[in-house]
C-alpha positions in Angstrom: 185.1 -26.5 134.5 188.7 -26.3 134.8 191.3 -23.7 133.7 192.9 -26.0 131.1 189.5 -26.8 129.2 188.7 -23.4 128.9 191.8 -22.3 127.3 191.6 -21.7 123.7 194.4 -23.4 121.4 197.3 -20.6 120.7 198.6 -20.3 117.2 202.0 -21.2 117.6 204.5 -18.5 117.6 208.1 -18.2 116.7 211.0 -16.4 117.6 212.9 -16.1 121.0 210.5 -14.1 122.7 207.9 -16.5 122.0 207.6 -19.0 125.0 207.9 -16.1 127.5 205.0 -14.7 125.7 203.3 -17.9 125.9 204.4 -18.4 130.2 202.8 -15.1 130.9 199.9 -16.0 129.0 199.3 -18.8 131.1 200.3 -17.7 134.3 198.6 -15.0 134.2 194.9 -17.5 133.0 196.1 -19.7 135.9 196.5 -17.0 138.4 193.3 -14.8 137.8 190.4 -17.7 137.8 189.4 -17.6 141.1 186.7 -16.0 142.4 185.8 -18.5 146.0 186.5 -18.7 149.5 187.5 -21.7 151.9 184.1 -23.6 152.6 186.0 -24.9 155.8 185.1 -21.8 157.9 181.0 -21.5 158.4 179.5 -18.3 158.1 178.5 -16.0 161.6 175.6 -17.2 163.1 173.5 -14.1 162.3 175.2 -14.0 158.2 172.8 -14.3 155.8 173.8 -17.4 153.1 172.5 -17.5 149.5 174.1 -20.2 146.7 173.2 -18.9 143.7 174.5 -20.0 139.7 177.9 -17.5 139.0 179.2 -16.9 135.5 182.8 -15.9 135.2 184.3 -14.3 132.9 188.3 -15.1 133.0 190.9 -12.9 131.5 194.2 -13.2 129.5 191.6 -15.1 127.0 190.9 -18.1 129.3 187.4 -18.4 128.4 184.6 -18.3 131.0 183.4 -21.1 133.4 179.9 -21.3 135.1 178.7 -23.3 138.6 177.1 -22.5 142.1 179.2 -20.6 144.9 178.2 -20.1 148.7 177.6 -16.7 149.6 177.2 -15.7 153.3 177.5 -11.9 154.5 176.8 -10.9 157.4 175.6 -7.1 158.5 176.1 -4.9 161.3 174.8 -2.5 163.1 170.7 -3.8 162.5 169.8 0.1 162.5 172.0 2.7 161.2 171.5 6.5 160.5 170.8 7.4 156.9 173.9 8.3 155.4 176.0 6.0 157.5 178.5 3.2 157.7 177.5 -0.8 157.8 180.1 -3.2 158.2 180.2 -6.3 156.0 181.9 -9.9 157.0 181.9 -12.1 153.9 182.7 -15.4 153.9 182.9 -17.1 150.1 182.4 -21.0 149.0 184.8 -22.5 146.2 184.3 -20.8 142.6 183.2 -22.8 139.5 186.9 -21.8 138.3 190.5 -23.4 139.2 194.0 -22.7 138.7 196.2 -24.9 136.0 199.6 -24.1 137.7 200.5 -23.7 141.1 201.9 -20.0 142.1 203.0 -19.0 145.6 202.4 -15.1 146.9 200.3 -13.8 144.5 198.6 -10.4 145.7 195.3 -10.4 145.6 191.9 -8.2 146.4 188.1 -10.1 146.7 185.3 -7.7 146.8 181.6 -8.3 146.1 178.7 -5.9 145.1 175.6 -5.8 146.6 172.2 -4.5 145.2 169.7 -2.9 147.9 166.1 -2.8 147.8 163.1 -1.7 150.0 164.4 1.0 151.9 167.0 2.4 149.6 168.5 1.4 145.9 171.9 0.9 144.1 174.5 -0.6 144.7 177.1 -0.7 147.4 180.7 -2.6 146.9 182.5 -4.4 150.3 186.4 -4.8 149.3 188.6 -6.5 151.8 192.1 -6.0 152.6 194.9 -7.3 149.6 196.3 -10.8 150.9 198.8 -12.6 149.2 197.6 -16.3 148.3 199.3 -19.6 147.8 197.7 -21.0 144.5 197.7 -24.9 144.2 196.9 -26.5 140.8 193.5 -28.1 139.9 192.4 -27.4 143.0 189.4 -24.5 144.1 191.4 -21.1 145.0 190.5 -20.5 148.9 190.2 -16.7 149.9 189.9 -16.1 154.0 186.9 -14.5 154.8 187.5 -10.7 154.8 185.7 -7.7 156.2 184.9 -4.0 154.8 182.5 -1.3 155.5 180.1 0.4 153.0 177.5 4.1 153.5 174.2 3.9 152.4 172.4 7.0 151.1 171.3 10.0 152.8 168.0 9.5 151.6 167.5 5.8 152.8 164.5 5.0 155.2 163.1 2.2 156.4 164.6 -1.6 155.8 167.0 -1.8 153.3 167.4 -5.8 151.7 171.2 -6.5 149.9 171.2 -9.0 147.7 174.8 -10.4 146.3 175.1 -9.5 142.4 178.6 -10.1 141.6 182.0 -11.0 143.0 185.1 -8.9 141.3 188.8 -10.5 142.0 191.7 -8.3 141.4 195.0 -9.9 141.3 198.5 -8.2 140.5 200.9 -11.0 138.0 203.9 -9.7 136.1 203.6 -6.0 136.8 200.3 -5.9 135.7 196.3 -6.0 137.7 193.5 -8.3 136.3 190.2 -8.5 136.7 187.9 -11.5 137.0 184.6 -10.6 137.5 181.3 -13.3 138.5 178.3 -12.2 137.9 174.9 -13.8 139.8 172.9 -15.1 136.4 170.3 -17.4 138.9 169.5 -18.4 142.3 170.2 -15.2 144.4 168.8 -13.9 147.1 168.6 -11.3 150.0 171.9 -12.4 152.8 170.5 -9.7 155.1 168.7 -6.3 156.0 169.5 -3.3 157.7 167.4 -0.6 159.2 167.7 3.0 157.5 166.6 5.6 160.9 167.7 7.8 163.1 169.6 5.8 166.2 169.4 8.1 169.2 165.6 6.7 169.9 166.9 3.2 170.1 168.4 1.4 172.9 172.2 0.4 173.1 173.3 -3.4 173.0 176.2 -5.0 174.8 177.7 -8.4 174.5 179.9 -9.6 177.0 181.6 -13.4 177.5 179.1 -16.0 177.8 182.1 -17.9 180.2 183.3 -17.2 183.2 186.5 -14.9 183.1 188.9 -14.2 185.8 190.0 -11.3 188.4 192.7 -8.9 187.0 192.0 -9.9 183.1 190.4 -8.1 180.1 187.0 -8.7 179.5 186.3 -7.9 175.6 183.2 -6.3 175.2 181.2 -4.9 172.1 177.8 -3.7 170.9 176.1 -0.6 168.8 173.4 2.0 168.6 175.8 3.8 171.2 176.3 7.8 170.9 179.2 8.2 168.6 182.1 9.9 169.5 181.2 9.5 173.4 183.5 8.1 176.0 182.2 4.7 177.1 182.7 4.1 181.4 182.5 0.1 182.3 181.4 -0.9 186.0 180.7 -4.1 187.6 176.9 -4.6 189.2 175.4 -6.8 191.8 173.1 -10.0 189.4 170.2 -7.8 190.2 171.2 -4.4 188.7 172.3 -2.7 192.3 175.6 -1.7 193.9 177.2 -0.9 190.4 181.2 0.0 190.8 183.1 1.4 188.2 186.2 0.7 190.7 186.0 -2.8 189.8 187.5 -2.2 186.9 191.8 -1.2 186.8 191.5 -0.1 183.3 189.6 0.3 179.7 190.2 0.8 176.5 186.5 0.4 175.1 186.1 2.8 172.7 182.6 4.0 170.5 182.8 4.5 166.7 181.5 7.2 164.3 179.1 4.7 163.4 178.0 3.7 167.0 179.9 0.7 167.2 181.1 -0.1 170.9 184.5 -2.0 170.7 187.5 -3.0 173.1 188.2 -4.6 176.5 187.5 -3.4 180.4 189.8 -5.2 182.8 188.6 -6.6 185.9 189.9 -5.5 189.1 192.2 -8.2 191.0 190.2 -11.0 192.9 190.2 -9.5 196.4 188.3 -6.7 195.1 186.2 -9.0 192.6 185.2 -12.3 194.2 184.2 -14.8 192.5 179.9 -14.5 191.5 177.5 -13.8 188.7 177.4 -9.9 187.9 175.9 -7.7 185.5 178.8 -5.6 183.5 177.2 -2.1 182.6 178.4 0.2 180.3 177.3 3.8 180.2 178.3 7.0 177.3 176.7 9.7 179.1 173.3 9.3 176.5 173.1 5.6 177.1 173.5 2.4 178.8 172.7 -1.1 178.8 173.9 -4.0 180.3 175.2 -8.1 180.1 175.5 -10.9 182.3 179.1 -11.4 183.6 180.5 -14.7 185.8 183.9 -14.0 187.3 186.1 -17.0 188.7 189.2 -16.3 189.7 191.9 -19.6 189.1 192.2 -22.1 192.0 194.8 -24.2 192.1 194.5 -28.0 190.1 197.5 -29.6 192.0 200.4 -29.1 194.6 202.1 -25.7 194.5 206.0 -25.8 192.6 208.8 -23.6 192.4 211.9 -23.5 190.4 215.2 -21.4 190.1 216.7 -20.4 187.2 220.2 -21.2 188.3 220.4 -23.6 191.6 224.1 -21.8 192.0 225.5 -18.2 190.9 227.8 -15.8 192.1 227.1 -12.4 194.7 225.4 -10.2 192.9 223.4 -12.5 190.2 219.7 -11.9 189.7 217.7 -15.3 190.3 214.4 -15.7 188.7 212.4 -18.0 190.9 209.0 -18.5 189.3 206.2 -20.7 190.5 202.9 -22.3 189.4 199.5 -23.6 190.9 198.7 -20.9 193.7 196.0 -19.0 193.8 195.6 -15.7 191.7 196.6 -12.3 193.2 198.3 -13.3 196.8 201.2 -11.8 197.7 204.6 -14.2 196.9 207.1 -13.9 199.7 210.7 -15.1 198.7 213.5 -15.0 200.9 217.0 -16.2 201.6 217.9 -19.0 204.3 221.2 -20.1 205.9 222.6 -23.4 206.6 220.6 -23.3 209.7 217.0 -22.6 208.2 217.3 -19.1 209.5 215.4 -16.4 207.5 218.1 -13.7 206.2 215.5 -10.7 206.1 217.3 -8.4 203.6 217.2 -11.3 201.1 213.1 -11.0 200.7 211.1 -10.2 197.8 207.5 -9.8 197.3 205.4 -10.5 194.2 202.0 -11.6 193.2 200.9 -14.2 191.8 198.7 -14.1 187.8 195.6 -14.8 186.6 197.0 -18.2 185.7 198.6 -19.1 189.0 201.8 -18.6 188.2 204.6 -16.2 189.7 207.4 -14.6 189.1 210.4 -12.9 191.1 213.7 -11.7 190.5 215.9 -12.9 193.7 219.1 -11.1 194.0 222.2 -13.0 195.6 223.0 -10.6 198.1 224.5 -12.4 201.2 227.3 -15.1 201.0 225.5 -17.5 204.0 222.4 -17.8 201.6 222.3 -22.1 201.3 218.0 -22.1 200.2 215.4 -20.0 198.8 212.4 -20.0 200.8 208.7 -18.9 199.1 205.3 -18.9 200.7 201.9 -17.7 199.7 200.5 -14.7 201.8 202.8 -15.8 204.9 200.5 -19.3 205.5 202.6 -21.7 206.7 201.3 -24.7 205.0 201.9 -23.3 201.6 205.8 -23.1 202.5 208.3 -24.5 200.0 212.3 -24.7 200.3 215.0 -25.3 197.3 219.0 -25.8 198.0 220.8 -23.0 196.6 224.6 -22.3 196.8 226.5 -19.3 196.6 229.6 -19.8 194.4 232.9 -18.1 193.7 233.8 -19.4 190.4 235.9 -17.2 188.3 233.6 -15.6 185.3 235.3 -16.6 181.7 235.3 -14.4 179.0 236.5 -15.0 175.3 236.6 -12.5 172.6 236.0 -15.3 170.0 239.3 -15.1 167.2 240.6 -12.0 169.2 241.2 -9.9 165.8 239.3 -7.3 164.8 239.3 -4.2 162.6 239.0 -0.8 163.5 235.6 0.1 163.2 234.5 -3.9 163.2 232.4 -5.8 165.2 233.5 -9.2 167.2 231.5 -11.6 169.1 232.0 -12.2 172.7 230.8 -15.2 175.2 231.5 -15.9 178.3 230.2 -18.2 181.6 229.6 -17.5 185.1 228.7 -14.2 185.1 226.2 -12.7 187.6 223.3 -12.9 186.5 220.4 -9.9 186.0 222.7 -7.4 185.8 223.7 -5.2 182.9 227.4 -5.7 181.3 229.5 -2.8 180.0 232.8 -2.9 178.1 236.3 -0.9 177.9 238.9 -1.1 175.1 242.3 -1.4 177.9 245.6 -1.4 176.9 247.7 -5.0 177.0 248.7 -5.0 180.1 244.9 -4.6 181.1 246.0 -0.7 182.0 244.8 2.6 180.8 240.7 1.5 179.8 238.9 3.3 177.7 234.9 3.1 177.1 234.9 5.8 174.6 237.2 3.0 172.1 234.1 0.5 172.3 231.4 2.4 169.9 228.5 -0.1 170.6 227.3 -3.2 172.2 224.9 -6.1 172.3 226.4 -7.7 176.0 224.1 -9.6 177.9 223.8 -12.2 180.2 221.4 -15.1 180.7 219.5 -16.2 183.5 221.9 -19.2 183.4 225.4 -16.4 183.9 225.8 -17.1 180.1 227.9 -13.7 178.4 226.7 -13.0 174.8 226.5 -10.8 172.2 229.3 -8.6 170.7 231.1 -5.2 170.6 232.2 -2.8 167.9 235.7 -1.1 168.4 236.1 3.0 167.5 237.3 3.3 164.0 239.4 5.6 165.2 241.7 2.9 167.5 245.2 2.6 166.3 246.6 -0.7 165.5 248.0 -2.8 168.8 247.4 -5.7 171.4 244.6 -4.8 173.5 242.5 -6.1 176.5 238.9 -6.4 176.0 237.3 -5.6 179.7 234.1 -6.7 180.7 231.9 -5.2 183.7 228.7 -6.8 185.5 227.7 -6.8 189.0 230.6 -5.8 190.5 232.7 -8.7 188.5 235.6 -7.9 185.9 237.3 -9.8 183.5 239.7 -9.6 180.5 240.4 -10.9 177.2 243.2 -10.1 174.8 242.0 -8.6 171.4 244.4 -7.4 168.7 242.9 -4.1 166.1 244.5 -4.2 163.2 243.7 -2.8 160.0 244.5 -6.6 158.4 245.1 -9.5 160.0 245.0 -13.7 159.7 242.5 -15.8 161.7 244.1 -19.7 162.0 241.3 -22.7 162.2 242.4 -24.4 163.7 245.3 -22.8 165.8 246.7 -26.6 166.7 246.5 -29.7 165.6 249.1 -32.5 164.8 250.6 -33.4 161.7 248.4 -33.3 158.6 246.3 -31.0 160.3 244.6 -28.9 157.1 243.7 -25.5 158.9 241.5 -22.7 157.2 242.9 -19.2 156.6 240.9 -16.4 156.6 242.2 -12.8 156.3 240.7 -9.7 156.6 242.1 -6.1 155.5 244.0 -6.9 152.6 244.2 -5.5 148.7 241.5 -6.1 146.5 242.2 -8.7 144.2 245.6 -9.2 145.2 247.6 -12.7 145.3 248.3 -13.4 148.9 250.8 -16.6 149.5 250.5 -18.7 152.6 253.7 -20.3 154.0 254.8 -22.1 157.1 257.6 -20.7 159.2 260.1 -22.2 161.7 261.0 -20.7 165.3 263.8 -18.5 163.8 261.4 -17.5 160.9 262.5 -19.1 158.0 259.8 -21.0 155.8 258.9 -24.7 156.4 259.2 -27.3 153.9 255.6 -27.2 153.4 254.7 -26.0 149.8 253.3 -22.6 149.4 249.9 -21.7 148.8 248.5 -19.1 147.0 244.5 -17.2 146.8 242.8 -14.2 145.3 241.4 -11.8 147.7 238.2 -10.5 147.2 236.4 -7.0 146.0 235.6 -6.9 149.9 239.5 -7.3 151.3 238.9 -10.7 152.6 240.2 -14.5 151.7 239.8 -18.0 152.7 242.3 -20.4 152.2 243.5 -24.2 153.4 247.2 -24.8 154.4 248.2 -28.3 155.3 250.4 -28.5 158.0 252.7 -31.2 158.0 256.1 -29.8 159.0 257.0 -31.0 163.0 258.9 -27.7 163.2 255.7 -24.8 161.7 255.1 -22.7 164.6 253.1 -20.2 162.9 251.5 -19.2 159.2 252.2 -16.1 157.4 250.3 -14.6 154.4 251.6 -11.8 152.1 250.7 -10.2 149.6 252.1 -10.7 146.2 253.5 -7.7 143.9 251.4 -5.7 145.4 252.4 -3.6 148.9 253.9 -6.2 149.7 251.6 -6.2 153.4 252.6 -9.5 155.9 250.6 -10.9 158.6 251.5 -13.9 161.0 249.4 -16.3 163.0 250.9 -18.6 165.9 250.2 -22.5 164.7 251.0 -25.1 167.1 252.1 -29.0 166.2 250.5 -31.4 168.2 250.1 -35.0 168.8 246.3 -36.6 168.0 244.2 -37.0 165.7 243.5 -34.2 162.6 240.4 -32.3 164.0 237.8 -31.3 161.9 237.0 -27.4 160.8 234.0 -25.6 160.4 231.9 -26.1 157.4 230.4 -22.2 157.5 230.9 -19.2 160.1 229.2 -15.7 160.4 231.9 -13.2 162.6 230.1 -11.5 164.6 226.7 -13.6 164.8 224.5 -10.8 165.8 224.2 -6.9 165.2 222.1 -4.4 164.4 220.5 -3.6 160.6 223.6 -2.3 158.7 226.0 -4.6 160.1 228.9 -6.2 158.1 229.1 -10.3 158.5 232.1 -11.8 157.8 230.9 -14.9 155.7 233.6 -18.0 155.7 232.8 -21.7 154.5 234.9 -24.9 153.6 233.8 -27.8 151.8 232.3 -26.6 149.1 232.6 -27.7 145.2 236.2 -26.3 144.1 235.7 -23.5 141.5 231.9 -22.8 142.1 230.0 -19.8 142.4 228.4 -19.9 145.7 225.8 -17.0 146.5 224.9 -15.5 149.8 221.5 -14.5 150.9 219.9 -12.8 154.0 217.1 -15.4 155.6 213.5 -14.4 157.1 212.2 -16.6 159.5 209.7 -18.1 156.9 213.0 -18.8 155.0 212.4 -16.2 152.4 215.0 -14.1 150.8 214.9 -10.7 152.4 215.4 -7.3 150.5 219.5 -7.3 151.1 221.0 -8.0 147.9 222.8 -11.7 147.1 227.0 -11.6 147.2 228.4 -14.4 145.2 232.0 -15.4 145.4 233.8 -18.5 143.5 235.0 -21.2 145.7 238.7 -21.6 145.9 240.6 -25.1 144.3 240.5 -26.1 148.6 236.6 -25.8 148.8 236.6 -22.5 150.7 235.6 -18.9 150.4 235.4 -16.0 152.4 233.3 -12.4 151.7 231.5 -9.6 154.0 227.8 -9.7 153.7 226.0 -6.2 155.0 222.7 -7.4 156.8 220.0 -4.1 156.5 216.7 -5.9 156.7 215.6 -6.0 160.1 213.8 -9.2 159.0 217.0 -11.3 158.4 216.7 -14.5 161.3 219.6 -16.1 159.5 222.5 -16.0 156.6 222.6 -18.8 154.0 225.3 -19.8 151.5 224.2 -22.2 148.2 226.7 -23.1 145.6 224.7 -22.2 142.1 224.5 -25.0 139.1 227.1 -27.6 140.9 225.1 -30.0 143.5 222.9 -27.0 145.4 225.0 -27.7 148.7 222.9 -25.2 151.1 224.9 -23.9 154.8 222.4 -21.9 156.5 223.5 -20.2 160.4 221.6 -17.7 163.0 222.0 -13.9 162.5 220.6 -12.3 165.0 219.0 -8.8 164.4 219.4 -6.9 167.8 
């Protein structure tokens, strides 16, 4: 029976509040029906299954709806002390009931009640964990198999049969919980029986892989009936019970519950202590032990041994990873330098081992100029000798500060190529002339540098730092570079700074009064304004503006934006006339790209419908809105706008802007949360 036959008509109703009254209604019918579980995922092998008949009983007054529904539950531990805890994994077939609409995220808790007999009586509940469901329309509602734990009485004894008797549903719509419950009316039956007795008389179980697992991995290992509260020791035994070795184990983190329940993982020692055989793995709490068959097989290679570099070329001082696959697990890696000649260059070597997967790993560091190869061999056997060119460059590292301006206090991105890689970068706030640096001026940073000698991430200048023409300096490995950056409390970014005649560049500003008119103008060499007409924009609540400014006077060699009846404040930007074609600008930029929670992200896009709202959202990598609050800003008569967006949720993987009720144009870029 479907949601939509059950409904009863609705008197109609008038009045504005009306069809909201009449949406919840629905929704909430639609939302609450279920009462099933996927039938795609089969029960445990040792579950007990019943179908019996179900009668539901729907709320929001959406009738009731009746039909068969799988039941499998399965029970552990068999024997458990009166009084103590059983743990329940239920796995649910389709309901009789279905949605009418389709609802995404909806919270929801299953539980189901089950009767006991024999041994004991009442009733005990299993509730699983709340999950939030996607709901489609028409369709059975599918909840994942979920796991709870339940006591039975103090007084049970003997075996105790549970027999399903209802399923409950709790789901939170609008504010508000509902309830659906299904009640067994035919066809049940027991899913399973536990044993009400004391434990300590009764031997422990273990259960270990039936497959083979390697040297130097963890081995996940359970069973029950253990002493609770004791402190489980693993060791490794010869097939026939002798020579047991707790050493053949690095590490554990089994563990036994209050209820008796052995859980965790042992790992295996590496594979010249473990060689390859059948075993018995024994476990032992100080009351008890028992003990499971165990095949360990360490991995042997499938082909030819390989080796690659991350960088085939890098300056002194760079960290090379040189990684390699298909050797055999747990042999010393030996990785060293040649010269032009072939001639090992000692001080170059590194040592490693190789995984449980055959792989390796090794961080090479560029030490010595004559270094023309990389050399690696396993456990110093000849035949397994490999050899890659490698070359030793002096190319100058590049550094670039990306539009150079920055407030105090604000945060710039910074990029760069050819630095050494592996090391760790630092940064200086120096004066102009690259004189005079100060660390103290640079409050925070994100540097790094890739395995490839790619610079990234950004750094945030003192708030403190007076306005002036600075260097940026960058440190890594011995190499040092600088960049010019300007701090200002306002300033003018030009994109482009060049471009021929007709060029339309983008003018952002930063720093300026809220709500002011700014005008934009060209000026000549001896500062006089260009023939181009003026422009004029409305800065924002946040101090920022975005605005397009043809430029199609030969003599403009820069752009300058001031402030209208207000301070008046003036800043200039160099613009330089070139010959070519009109290049293209960017459609949408986040300044800086990265930062940690709480940082402010200067938001800038062109293109967009003239005159729109346009709304900016934080992103989670699901592409959900995250908890940051939207910022909307209307687009300017040239299609652009320009706003600070704070990013707080850790969550955010990336900033979108959509224009709202024009043609739902949607620019989405990377933020990075470091």
């Amino acid at each position: 029976m479907s949601v939509r036959q059950s409904v009863r008509p609705l008197r109609r109703e008038q009045g504005p509040g009306a069809a909201l009254r009449r949406a919840v209604a629905l929704t909430a019918g639609a939302v609450l029906v279920w009462t099933g579980g996927t039938v795609a995922l089969a029960p445990a092998a040792a579950a007990g299954t019943v179908t019996p008949t179900v009668h539901c009983s729907l709320p929001a007054g959406q009738g009731q709806a009746t039909g068969p529904q799988q039941m499998s539950v399965d029970l552990s531990p068999s024997i458990v002390d009166p009084g103590g805890k059983v743990h329940a994994k239920v796995t649910l077939g389709p309901s009789p009931a279905t949605s009418g609409l389709s609802l995404n995220d909806v919270p929801t808790t299953p539980s189901i009640d089950l009767a006991m007999s024999g041994g004991a009586t009442g009733t005990v509940t299993v509730t699983g964990p709340q999950i939030n469901l996607n709901i489609p329309s028409g369709k059975p509602i599918e909840i994942p198999p979920y796991e709870g734990d339940f006591l039975i009485p103090a007084d049970a004894s003997g075996p105790i049969s549970f027999t399903p008797v209802r399923n409950l549903t709790r789901t939170k719509v609008l504010g508000s919980t509902y309830e659906t419950p299904c009640d067994v009316v035919s066809g049940g039956g027991s899913v399973g029986t536990v044993t009400a007795e004391g434990t300590a008389g009764h031997p422990a179980t273990l259960n270990a892989p039936a497959g083979a697992v390697r040297p130097s991995t963890a081995v996940a290992l359970s069973g029950s009936l253990w002493t609770a509260g004791a402190t489980p020791v693993p060791s490794l035994c010869a097939a026939d019970g002798g020579g047991c070795d707790p050493g053949k184990f690095a590490s554990s983190t089994l563990a036994i519950s209050a209820s008796g329940e052995l859980s965790g993982a042992a790992v295996l020692a590496a594979a010249g202590t473990v060689p390859d055989g059948s075993y018995l793995v024994k476990v032992g709490d100080g009351t008890k032990e028992a003990t499971a068959p165990l095949t360990v097989r360490a991995f042997a290679p499938a082909g030819p041994r390989s080796i690659a570099l991350s960088r085939a070329a890098a300056p002194l001082g760079s960290v090379v990873t040189v990684t390699g696959g298909n050797y055999f697990q747990d042999r010393w890696i030996n990785t060293v330098g040649l010269d032009a000649n072939g001639a090992t260059l000692d001080d170059t070597a590194v040592y490693t081992k190789s995984t449980a997967d055959g792989t390796f790993s090794a961080e090479f560091t560029v030490s010595d100029p004559a270094i023309a190869a990389i050399q690696v061999d396993e456990g110093n056997d000849p035949a397994t000798v490999l050899t890659t060119p490698f070359t030793v460059t002096d190319a100058s590292a590049t550094l670039s500060a990306g539009a150079a301006k920055v407030k105090p206090g604000g945060t710039i991105a910074v990029s760069g190529g050819d630095w050494p890689s592996g090391t760790t970068p630092a940064a200086a706030l120096c004066g102009a002339d690259g004189g005079t640096c100060d660390s103290a001026r640079i409050t925070g940073s994100t540097l790094r540098i890739g395995a490839d000698g790619t610079l990234s991430g950004t750094v945030t200048v003192a708030g403190s730092t007076p306005r002036n023409d600075y260097a940026l300096q960058v440190t890594a490995g011995g190499t040092q570079v600088l960049t010019p950056l300007t701090v200002a409390p306002s300033f003018i970014v030009l994109t482009p700074s060049a471009g021929p005649r007709g060029t339309s560049v983008t003018v952002i500003g930063q720093g300026f009064a809220k709500v002011a008119t700014v005008s934009v103008v060209g000026l000549r060499a001896d500062g006089s304004q260009t023939s181009d007409p003026v422009r004029t924009k409305v800065v924002g609540l946040d101090g920022a503006f975005s605005q397009t400014f043809k430029v199609n006077a030969a003599d403009t060699v820069a752009l300058r934006v001031r402030e209208v009846l207000v301070n008046p404040r003036t800043e200039t930007a160099a613009f330089t006339v070139q010959d070519g074609t009109v290049p293209a600008g960017p459609a949408f930029a986040l300044s800086p790209p990265e930062g940690p929670a709480g940082t402010t992200v200067q938001v800038t896009g062109r293109g967009f419908a003239p005159v729109a709202t346009v709304s900016v959202t934080g992103r989670t990598a699901d592409g959900k809105q995250t908890s940051d609050g939207y910022v909307t800003r209307i687009v300017g008569l040239d299609g652009t706008f320009a706003l600070d967006f704070t990013v707080r949720d850790p969550a955010t993987r990336s900033i979108r802007a959509c224009e709202v009720l024009v043609n739902g144009k949607i620019v989405q870029q990377s933020f990075t949360v470091t």
